[in-house]
C-alpha positions as CSV (number, residue, x, y, z in Angstrom):
1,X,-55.4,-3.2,6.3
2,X,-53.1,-2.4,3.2
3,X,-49.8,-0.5,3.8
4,X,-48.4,2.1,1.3
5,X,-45.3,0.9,-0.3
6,X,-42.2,3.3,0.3
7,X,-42.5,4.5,-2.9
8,X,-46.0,5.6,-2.8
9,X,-45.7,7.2,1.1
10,X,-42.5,8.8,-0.3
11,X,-44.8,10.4,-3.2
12,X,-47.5,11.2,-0.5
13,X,-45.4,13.2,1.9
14,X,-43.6,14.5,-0.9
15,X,-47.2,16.3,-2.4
16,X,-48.8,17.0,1.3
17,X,-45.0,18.8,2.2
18,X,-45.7,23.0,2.8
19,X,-42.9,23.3,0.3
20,X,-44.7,21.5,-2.4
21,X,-47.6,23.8,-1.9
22,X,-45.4,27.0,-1.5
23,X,-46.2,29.9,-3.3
24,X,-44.4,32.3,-5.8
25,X,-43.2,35.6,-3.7
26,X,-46.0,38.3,-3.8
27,X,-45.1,41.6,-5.7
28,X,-46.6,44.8,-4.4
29,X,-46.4,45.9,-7.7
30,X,-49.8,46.6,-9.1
31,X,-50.1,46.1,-13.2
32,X,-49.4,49.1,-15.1
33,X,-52.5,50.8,-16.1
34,X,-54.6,50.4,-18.9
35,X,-52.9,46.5,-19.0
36,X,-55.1,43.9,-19.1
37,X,-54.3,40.0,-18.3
38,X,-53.4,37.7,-21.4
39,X,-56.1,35.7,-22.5
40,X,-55.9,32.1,-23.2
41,X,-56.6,31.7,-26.9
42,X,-60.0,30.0,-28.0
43,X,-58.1,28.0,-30.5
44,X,-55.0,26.2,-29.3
45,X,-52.6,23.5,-30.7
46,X,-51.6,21.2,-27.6
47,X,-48.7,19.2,-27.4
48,X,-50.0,15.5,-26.3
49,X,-47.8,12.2,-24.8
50,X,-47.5,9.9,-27.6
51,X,-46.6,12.2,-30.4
52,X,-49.4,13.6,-30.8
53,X,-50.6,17.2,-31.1
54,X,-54.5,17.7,-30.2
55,X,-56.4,20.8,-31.9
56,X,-58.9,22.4,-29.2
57,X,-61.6,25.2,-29.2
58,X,-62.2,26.3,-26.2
59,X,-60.6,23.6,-24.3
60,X,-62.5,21.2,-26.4
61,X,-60.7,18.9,-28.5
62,X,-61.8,19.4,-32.6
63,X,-58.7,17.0,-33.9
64,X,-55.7,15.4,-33.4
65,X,-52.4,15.2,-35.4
66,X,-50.4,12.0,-34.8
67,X,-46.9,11.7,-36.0
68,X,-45.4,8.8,-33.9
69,X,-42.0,6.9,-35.2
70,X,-44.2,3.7,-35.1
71,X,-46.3,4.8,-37.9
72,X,-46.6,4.3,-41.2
73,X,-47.4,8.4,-41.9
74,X,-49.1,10.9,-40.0
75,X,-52.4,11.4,-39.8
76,X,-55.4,13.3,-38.0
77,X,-58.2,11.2,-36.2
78,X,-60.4,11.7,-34.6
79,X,-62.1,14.8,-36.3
80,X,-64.9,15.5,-34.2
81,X,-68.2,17.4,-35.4
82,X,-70.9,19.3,-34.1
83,X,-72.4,16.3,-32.4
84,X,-69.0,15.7,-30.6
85,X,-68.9,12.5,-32.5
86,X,-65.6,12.1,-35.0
87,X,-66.7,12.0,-38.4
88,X,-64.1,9.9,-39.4
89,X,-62.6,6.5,-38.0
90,X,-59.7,4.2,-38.7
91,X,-59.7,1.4,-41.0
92,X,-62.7,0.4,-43.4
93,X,-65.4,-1.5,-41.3
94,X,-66.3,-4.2,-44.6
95,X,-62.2,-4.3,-45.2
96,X,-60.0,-4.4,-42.0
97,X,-57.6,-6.3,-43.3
98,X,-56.1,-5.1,-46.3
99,X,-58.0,-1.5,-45.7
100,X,-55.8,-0.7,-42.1
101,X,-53.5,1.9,-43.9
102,X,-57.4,4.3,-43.7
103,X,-56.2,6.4,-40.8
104,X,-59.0,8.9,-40.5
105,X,-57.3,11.6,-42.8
106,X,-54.0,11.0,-44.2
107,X,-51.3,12.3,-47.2
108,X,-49.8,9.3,-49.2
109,X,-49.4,8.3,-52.7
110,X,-49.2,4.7,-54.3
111,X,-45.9,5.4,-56.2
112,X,-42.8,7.8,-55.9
113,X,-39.5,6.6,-57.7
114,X,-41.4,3.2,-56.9
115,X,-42.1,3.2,-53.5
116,X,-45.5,2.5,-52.2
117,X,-46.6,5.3,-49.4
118,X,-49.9,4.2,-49.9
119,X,-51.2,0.8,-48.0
120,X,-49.3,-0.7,-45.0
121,X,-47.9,-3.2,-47.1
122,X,-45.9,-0.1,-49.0
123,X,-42.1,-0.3,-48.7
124,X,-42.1,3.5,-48.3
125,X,-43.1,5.5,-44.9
126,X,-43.6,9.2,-44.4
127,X,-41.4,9.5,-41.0
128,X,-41.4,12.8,-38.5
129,X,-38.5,14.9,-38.1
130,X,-39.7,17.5,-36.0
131,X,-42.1,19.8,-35.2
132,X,-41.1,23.3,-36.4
133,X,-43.9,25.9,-34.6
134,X,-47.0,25.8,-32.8
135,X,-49.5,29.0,-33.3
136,X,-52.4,29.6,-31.6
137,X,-54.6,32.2,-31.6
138,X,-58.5,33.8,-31.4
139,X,-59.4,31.9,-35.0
140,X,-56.5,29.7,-36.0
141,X,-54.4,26.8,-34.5
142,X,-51.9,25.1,-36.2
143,X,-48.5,22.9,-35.9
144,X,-45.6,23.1,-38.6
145,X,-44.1,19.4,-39.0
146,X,-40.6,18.2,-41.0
147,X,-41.2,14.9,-42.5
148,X,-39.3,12.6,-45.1
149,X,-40.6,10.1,-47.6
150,X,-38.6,7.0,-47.2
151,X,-37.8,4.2,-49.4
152,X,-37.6,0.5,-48.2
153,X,-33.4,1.0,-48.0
154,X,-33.7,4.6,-45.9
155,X,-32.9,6.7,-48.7
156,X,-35.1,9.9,-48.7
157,X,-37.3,10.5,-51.5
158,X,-38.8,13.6,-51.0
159,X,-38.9,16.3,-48.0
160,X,-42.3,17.6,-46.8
161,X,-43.2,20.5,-44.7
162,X,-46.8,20.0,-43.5
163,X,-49.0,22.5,-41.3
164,X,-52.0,21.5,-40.0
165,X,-54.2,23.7,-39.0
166,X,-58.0,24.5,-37.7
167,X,-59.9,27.6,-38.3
168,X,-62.8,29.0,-36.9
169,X,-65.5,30.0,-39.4
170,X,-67.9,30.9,-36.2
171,X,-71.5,29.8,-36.1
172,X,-69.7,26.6,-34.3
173,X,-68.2,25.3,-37.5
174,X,-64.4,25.2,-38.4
175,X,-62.0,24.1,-41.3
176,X,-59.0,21.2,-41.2
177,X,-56.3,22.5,-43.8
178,X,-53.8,20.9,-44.1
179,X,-50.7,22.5,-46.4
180,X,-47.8,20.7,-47.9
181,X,-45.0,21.7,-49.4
182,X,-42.9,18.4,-51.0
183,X,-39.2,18.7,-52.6
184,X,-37.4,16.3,-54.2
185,X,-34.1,14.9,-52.1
């Protein structure tokens, strides 16, 4: 016979506890006529652990933006079509080696004031800031991002707003755009 560790018979009476499971106060208050509930919108932008943002159609994942500090830029893998299969992968399956900067889909360039954003022996990197808005709605989904292009010493070369967005075009299909805007430092 095993025993539970404190810890874990701490988190089990914790979740089996009546006030864990309590619910809200009831409101005799009966919804104003003619209203009618919020409905979750078929195309979402979700925030993910990891720095990562996944793009979903009816709670079914289409794409997903990553954008972690560990990176070398952002990119959007996998990008999955109407098999449910991604259409893209990462890294080139005859080149691993020197092809590992192929992240699915990506925005680089092999030279700005010198830097290299392009392969992952570059001396620049495309680094997230922060994520500016998150929209979601009946036939679009998108995130807003802040991103700078850094040189080898840290020194910005160029500011980027990205959004990234899926839209529905119905019949099951839908479009990845993704918008930059890029100004010199």
């Amino acid at each position: 016979m095993r025993l539970l560790t404190p810890i874990t018979v701490g988190v089990f009476i914790l979740l089996a506890s009546p006030l864990a499971w309590a619910q809200p106060a009831r409101t005799d208050e009966p919804m104003p006529v003619g209203s009618v509930p919020k409905q979750v919108p078929q195309l979402q932008a979700i925030p993910q652990p990891n720095h990562q943002v996944s793009f979903q159609r009816d709670g079914l994942e289409l794409a997903r933006y990553h954008f972690g500090p560990d990176l070398r830029r952002p990119f959007v893998f996998p990008i999955i079509g109407p098999a449910g299969r991604s259409l893209t992968r990462l890294g080139h399956p005859h080149d691993p080696e020197s092809h590992s900067h192929h992240n699915s889909v990506w925005i680089s360039h092999a030279d700005v004031n010198g830097a290299s954003f392009w392969d992952d022996r570059g001396k620049g990197r495309i680094v997230h800031q922060r994520l500016e808005q998150f929209v979601d709605g009946p036939r679009a989904a998108s995130v807003a991002s802040l991103n700078a292009w850094l040189a080898d010493s840290g020194k910005v070369l160029l500011r980027e707003r990205r959004q990234t967005a899926v839209i529905d075009l119905g019949n099951a299909e839908w479009l990845l755009l993704i918008d930059l805007q890029l100004e010199a430092a």
